[in-house]
PyMOL commands that place a pseudoatom at each C-alpha (Angstrom):
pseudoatom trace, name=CA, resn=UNK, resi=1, chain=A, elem=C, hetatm=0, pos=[32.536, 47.953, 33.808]
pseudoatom trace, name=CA, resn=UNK, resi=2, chain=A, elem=C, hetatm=0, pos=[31.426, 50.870, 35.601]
pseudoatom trace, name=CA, resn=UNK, resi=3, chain=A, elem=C, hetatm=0, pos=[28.767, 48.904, 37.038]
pseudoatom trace, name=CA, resn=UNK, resi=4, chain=A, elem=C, hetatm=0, pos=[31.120, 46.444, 38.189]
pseudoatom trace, name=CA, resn=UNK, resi=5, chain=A, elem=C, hetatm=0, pos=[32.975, 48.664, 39.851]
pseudoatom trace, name=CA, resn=UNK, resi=6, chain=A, elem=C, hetatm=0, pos=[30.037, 50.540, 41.722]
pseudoatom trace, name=CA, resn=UNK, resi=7, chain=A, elem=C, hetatm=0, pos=[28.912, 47.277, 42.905]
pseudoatom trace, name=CA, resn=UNK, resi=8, chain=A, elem=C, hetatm=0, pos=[32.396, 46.274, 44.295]
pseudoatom trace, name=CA, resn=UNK, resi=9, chain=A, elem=C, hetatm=0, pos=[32.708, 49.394, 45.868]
pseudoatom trace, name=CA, resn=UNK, resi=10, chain=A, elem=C, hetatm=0, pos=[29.358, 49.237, 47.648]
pseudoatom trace, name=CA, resn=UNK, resi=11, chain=A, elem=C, hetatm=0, pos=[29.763, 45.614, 48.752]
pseudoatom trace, name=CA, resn=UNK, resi=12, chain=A, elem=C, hetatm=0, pos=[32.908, 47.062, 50.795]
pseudoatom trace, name=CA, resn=UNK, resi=13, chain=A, elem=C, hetatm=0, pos=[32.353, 48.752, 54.229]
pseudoatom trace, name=CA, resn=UNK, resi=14, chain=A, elem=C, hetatm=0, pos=[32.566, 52.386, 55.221]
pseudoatom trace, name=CA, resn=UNK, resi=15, chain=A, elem=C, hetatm=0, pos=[35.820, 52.253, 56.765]
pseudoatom trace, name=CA, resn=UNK, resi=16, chain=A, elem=C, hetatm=0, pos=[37.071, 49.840, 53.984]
pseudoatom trace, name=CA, resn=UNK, resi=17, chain=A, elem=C, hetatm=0, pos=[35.875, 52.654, 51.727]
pseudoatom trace, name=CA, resn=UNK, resi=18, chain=A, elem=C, hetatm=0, pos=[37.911, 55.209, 53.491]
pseudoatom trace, name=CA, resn=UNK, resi=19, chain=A, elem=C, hetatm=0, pos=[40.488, 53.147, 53.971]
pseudoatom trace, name=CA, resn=UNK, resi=20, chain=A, elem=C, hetatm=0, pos=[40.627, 53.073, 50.285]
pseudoatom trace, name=CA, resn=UNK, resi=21, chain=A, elem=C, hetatm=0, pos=[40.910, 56.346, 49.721]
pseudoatom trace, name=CA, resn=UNK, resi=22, chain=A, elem=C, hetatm=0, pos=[43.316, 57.545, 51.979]
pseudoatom trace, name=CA, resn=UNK, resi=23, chain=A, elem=C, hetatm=0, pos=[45.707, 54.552, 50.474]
pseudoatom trace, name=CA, resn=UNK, resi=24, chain=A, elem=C, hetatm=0, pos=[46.486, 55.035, 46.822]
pseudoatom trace, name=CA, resn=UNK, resi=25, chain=A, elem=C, hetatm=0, pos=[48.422, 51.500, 47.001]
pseudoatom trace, name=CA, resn=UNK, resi=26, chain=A, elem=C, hetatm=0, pos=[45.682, 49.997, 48.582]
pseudoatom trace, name=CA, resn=UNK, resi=27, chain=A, elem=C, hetatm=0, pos=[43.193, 51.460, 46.197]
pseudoatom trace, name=CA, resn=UNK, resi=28, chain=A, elem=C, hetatm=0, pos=[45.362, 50.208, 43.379]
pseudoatom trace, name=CA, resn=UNK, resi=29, chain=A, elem=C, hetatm=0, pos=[45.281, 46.385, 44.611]
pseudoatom trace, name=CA, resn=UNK, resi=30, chain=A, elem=C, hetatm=0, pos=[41.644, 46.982, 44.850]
pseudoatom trace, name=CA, resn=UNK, resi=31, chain=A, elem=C, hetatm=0, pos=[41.056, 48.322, 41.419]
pseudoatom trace, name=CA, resn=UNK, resi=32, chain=A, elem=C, hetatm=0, pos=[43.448, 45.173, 39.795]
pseudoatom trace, name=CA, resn=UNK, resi=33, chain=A, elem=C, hetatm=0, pos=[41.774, 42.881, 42.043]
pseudoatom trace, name=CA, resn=UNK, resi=34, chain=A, elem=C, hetatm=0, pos=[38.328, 43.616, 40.092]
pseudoatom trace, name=CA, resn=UNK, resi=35, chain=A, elem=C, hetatm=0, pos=[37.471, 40.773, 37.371]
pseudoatom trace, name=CA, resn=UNK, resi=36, chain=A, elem=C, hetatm=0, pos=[36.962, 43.650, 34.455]
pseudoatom trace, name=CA, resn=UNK, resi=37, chain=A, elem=C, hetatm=0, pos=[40.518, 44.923, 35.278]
pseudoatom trace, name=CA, resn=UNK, resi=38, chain=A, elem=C, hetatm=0, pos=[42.067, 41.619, 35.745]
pseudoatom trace, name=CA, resn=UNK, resi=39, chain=A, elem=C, hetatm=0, pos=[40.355, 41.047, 31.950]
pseudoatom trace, name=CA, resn=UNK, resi=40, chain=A, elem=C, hetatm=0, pos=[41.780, 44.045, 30.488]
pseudoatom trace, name=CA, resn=UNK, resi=41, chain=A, elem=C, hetatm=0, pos=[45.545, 43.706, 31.903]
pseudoatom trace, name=CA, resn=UNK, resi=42, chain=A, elem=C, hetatm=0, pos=[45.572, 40.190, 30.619]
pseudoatom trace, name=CA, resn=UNK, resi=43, chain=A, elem=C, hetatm=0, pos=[44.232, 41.466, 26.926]
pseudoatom trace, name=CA, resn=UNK, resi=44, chain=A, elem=C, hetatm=0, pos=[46.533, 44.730, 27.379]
pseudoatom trace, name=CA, resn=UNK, resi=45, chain=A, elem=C, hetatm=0, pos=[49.727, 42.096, 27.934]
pseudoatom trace, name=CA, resn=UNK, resi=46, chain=A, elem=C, hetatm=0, pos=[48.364, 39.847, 25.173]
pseudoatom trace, name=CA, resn=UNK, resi=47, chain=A, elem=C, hetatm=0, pos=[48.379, 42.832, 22.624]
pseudoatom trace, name=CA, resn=UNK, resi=48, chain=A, elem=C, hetatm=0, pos=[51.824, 43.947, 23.885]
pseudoatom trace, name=CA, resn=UNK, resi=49, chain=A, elem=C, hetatm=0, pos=[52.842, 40.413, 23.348]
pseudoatom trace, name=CA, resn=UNK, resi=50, chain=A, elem=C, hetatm=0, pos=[51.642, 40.608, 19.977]
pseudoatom trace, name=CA, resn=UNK, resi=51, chain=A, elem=C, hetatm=0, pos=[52.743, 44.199, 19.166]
pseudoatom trace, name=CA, resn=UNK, resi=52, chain=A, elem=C, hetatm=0, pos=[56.704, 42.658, 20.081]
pseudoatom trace, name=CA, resn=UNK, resi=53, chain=A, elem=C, hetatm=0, pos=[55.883, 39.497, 17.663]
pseudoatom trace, name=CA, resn=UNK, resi=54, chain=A, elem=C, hetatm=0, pos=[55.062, 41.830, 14.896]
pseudoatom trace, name=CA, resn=UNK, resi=55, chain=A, elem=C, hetatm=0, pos=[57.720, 44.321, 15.342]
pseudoatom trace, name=CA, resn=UNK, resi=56, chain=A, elem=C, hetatm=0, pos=[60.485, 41.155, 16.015]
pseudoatom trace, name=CA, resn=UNK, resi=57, chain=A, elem=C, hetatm=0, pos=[58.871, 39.636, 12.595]
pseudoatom trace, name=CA, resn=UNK, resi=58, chain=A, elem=C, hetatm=0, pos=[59.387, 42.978, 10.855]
pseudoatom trace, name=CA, resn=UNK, resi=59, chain=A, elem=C, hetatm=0, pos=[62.983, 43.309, 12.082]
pseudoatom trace, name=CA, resn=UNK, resi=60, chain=A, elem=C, hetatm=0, pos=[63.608, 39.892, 10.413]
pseudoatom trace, name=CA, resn=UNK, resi=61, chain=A, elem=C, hetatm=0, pos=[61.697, 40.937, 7.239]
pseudoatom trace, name=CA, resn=UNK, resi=62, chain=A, elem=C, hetatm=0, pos=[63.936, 44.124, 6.597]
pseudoatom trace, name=CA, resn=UNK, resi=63, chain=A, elem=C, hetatm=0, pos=[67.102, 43.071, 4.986]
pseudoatom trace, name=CA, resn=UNK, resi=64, chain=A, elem=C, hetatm=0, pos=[65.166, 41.000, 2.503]
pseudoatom trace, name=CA, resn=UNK, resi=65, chain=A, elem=C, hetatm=0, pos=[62.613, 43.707, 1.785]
pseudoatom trace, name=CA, resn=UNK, resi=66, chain=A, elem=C, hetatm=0, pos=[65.914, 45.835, 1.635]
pseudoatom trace, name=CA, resn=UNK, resi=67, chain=A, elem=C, hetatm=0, pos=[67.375, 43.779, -1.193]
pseudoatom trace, name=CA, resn=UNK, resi=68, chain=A, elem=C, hetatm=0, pos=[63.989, 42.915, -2.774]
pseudoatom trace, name=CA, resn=UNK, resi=69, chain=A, elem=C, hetatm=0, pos=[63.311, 46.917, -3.047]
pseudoatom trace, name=CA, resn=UNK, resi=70, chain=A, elem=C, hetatm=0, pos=[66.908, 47.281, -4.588]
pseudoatom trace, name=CA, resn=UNK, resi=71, chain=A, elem=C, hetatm=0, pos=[66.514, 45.002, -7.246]
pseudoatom trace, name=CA, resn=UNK, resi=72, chain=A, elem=C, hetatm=0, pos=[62.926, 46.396, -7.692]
pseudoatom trace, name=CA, resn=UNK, resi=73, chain=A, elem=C, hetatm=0, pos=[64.712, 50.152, -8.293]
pseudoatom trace, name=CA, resn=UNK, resi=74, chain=A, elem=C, hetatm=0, pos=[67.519, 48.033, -11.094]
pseudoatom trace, name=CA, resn=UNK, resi=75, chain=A, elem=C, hetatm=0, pos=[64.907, 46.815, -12.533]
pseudoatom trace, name=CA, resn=UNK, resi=76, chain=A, elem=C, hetatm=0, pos=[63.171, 49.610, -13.183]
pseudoatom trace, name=CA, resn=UNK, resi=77, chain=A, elem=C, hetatm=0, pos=[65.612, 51.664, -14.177]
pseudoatom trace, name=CA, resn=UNK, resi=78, chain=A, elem=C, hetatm=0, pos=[66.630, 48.916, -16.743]
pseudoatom trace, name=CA, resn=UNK, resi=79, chain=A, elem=C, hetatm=0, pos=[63.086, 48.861, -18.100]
pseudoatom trace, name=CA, resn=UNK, resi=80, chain=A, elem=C, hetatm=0, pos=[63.337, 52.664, -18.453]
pseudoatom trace, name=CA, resn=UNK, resi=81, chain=A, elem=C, hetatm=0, pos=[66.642, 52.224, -20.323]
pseudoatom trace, name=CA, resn=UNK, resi=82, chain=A, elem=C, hetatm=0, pos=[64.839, 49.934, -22.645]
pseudoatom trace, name=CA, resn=UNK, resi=83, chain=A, elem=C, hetatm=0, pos=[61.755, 52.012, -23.533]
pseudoatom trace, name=CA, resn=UNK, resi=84, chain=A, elem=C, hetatm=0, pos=[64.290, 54.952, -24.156]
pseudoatom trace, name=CA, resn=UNK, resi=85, chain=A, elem=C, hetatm=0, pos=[66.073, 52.628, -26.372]
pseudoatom trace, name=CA, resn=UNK, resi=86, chain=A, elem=C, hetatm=0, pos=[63.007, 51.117, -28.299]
pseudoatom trace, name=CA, resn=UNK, resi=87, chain=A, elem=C, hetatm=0, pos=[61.370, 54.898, -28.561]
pseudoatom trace, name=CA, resn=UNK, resi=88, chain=A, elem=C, hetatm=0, pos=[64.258, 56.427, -30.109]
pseudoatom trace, name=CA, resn=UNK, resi=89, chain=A, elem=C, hetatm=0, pos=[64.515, 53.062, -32.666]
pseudoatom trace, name=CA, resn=UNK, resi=90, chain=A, elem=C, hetatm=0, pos=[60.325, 53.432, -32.979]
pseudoatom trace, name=CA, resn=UNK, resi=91, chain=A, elem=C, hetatm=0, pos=[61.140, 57.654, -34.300]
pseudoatom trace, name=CA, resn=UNK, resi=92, chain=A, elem=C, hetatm=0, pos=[64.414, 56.211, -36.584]
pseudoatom trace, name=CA, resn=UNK, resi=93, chain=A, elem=C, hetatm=0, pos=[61.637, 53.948, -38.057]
pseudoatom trace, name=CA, resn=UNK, resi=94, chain=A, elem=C, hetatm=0, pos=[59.491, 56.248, -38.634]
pseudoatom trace, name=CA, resn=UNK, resi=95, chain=A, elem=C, hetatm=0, pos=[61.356, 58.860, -40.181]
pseudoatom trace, name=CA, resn=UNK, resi=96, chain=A, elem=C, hetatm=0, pos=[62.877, 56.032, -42.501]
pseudoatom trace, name=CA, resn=UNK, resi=97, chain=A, elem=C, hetatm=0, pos=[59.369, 54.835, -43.502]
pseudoatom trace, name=CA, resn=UNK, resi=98, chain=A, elem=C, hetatm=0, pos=[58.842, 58.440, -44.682]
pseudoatom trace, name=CA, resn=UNK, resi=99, chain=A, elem=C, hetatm=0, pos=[61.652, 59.048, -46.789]
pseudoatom trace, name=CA, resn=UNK, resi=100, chain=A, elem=C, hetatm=0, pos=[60.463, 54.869, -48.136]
pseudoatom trace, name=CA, resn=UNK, resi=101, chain=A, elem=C, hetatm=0, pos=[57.431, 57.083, -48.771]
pseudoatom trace, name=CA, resn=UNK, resi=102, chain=A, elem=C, hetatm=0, pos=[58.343, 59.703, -50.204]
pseudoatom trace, name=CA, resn=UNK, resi=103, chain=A, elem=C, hetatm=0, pos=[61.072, 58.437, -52.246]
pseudoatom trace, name=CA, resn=UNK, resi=104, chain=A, elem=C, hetatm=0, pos=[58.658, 55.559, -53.658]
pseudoatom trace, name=CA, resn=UNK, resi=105, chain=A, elem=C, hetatm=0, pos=[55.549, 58.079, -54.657]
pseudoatom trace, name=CA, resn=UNK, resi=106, chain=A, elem=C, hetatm=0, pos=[57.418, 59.961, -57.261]
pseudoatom trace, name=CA, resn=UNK, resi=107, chain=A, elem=C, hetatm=0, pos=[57.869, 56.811, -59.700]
pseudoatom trace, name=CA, resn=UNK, resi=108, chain=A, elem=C, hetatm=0, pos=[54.344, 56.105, -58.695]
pseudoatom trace, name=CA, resn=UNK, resi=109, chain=A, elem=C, hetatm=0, pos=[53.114, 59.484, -60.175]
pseudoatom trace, name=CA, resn=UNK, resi=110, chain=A, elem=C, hetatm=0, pos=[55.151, 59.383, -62.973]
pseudoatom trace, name=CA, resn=UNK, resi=111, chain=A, elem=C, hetatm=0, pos=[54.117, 55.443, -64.644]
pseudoatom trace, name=CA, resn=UNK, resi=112, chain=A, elem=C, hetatm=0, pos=[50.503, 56.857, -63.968]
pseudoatom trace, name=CA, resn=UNK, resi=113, chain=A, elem=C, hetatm=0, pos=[50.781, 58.902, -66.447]
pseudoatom trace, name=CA, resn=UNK, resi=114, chain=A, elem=C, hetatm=0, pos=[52.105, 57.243, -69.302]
for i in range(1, 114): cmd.bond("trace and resi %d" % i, "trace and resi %d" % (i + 1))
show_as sticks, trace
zoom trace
């Protein structure tokens, strides 16, 4: 682009040149009026344009992502509540199966040695 620009530039006259320079507005029209900067405005409005689509989409999105996350977190919590449950059940088993144990080994012992 800088290229561009150098050869625009040089392609103008001296008094253009100053002219230019001494006009900030002027200088401005000049600068948009190059093809590179015409190029990138049109891309920068483009990506604006697609920046707003996004963000409008994302506005729309929310309250379902809202109430999708919220039934995410009861659902969870649920699933917590039923581990707890099914852990505590899983240690009551246990400590039954070892008084089963226990309570079954003494007989054992004792036909074994008649």
């Amino acid at each position: 682009m800088d290229e561009a620009c150098r050869e625009a530039a040089a392609s103008q006259s001296d008094d253009k040149l100053r002219e230019l320079l001494e006009n900030d507005e002027k200088l401005k029209r000049f600068a948009k009026s190059l093809p590179e900067v015409k190029d990138l405005l049109r891309r920068h409005r483009a990506l604006r344009e697609d920046v707003r689509r996004i963000a409008q989409t994302n506005i729309e999105k929310e309250p379902t992502l809202e109430e999708k996350r919220s039934r995410l977190i009861d659902s969870l919590e649920a699933a917590r509540e039923i581990k707890e449950v099914y852990d505590n059940d899983k240690a009551q088993l246990g400590r039954k199966s070892e008084k089963t144990i226990e309570h079954s080994t003494v007989p054992m012992l004792c036909l074994r040695t008649l």
